[in-house]
C-alpha positions in Angstrom: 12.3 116.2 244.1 15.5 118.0 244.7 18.8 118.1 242.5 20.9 116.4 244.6 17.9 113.7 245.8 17.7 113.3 241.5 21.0 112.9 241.6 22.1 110.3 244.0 19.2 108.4 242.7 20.5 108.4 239.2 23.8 107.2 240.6 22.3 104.5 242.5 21.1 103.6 239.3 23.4 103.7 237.5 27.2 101.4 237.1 29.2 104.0 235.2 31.9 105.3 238.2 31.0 109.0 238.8 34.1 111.0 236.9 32.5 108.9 234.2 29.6 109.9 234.3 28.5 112.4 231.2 26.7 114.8 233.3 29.4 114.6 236.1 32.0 115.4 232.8 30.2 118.1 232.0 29.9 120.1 235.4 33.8 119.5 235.6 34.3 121.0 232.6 32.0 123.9 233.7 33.7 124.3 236.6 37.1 124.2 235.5 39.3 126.9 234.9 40.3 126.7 231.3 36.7 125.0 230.1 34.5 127.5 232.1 36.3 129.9 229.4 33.8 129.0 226.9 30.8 129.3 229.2 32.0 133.1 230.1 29.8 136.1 228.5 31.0 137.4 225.0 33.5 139.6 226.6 34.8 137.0 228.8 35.3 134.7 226.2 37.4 136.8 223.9 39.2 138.2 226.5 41.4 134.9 226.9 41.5 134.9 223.1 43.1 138.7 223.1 45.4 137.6 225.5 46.7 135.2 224.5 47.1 136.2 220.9 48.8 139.6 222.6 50.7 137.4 224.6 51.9 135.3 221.4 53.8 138.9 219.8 56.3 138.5 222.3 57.5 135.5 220.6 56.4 136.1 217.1 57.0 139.8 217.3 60.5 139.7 217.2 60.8 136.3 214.6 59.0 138.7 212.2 61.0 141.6 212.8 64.2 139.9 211.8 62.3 138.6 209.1 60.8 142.5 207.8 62.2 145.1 209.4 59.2 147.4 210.3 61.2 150.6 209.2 61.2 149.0 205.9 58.6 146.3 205.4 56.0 147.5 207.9 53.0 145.6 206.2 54.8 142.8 205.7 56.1 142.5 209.7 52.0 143.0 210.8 50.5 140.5 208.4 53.7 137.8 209.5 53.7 139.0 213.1 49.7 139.3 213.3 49.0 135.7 212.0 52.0 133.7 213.5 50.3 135.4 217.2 47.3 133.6 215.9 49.1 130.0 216.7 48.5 130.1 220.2 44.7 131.2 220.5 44.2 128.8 217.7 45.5 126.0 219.8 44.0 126.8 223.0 40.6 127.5 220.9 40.7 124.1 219.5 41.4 122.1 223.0 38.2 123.6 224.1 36.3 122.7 221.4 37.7 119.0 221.5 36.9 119.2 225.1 33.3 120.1 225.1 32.8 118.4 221.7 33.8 114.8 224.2 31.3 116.3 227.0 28.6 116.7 224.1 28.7 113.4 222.4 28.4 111.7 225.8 25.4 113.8 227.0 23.8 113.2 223.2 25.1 109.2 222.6 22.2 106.9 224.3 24.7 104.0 225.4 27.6 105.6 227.9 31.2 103.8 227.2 32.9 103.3 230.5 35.8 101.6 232.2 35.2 100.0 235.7 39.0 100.4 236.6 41.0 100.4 233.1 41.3 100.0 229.5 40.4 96.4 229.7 37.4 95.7 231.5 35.2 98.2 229.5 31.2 98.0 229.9 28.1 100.1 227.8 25.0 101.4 230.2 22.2 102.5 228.3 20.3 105.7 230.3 16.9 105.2 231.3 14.6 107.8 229.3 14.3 110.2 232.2 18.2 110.7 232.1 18.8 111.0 228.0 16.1 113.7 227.8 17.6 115.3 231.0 21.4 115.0 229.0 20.2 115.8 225.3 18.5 119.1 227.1 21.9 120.0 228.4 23.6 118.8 225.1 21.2 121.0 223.2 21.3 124.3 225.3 24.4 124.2 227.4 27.1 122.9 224.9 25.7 123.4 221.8 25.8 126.7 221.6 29.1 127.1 223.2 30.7 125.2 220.4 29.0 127.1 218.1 30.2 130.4 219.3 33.9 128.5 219.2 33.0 127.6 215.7 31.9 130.8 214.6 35.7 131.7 216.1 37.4 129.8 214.0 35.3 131.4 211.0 36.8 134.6 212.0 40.4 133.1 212.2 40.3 132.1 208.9 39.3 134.8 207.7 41.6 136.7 209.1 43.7 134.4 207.4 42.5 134.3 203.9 42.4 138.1 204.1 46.2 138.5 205.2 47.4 136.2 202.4 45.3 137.6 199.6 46.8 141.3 201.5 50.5 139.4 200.6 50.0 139.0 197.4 48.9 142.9 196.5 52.1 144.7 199.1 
């Protein structure tokens, strides 16, 4: 059987309208422009994390120049200047990971929460077998990892972090 014959017979199955649907969620997110970032090869996923954070000195740069003068205070203007810049990739890194976080719960949880046509008419469907091992699979080597490499981000981040303040204290 073919992928889109296995699909339109899990939809036939299945209640839950299609954007609700947790594998429909997730090839969204995979398709869409800000989410696809953290399906992208190692390069392309710090890439948008350089950038941004590069992007972020053109703000922060000049705060922490009036703050330090570099002539003067040139350690003190990078550490300020280096972690305010880390605001922005921080922020964006977290709305991904909430993002596919959602898209993972659904694909792992085996009742799917769903509203017919708003907040008050909400119903549960419980997947058949055949469709919780096909969405736990995906949970498991799609997303999972994904989040991990965001979480493994954030591990650098703060250490960065921790490394820059305990800097502060010795300049």
């Amino acid at each position: 059987m073919n992928g889109k014959t296995q699909k339109s017979s899990i939809r036939d199955r299945c209640p839950v309208p299609t954007d609700q649907i947790p594998i429909e969620e997730y090839e969204c997110m995979s398709e869409s422009w800000f989410y696809s970032w953290g399906a992208r090869g190692l390069v392309g996923y710090l890439m948008p994390v350089v950038v941004l954070w590069l992007v972020s000195w053109l703000v922060v740069g000049p705060m922490a120049a009036v703050s330090f003068e570099p002539s003067k205070l040139l350690p003190q203007f990078m550490i300020s200047g280096m972690l305010g810049a880390l605001l922005l990739p921080t922020l964006a890194l977290v709305q991904l990971y909430i993002g596919w976080r959602h898209v993972c719960d659904r694909l792992s949880q085996r009742s799917v929460f769903y509203e017919e046509s708003g907040w008050y008419d909400g119903q549960v469907w419980e997947k058949p077998d055949d469709v919780m091992n096909r969405d736990r699979l995906i949970a498991d080597y799609q997303v999972k990892p994904l989040m991990l490499r965001m979480q493994k981000t954030f591990a650098v981040i703060l250490g960065i972090v921790s490394f820059s303040l305990v800097t502060w204290q010795f300049i």
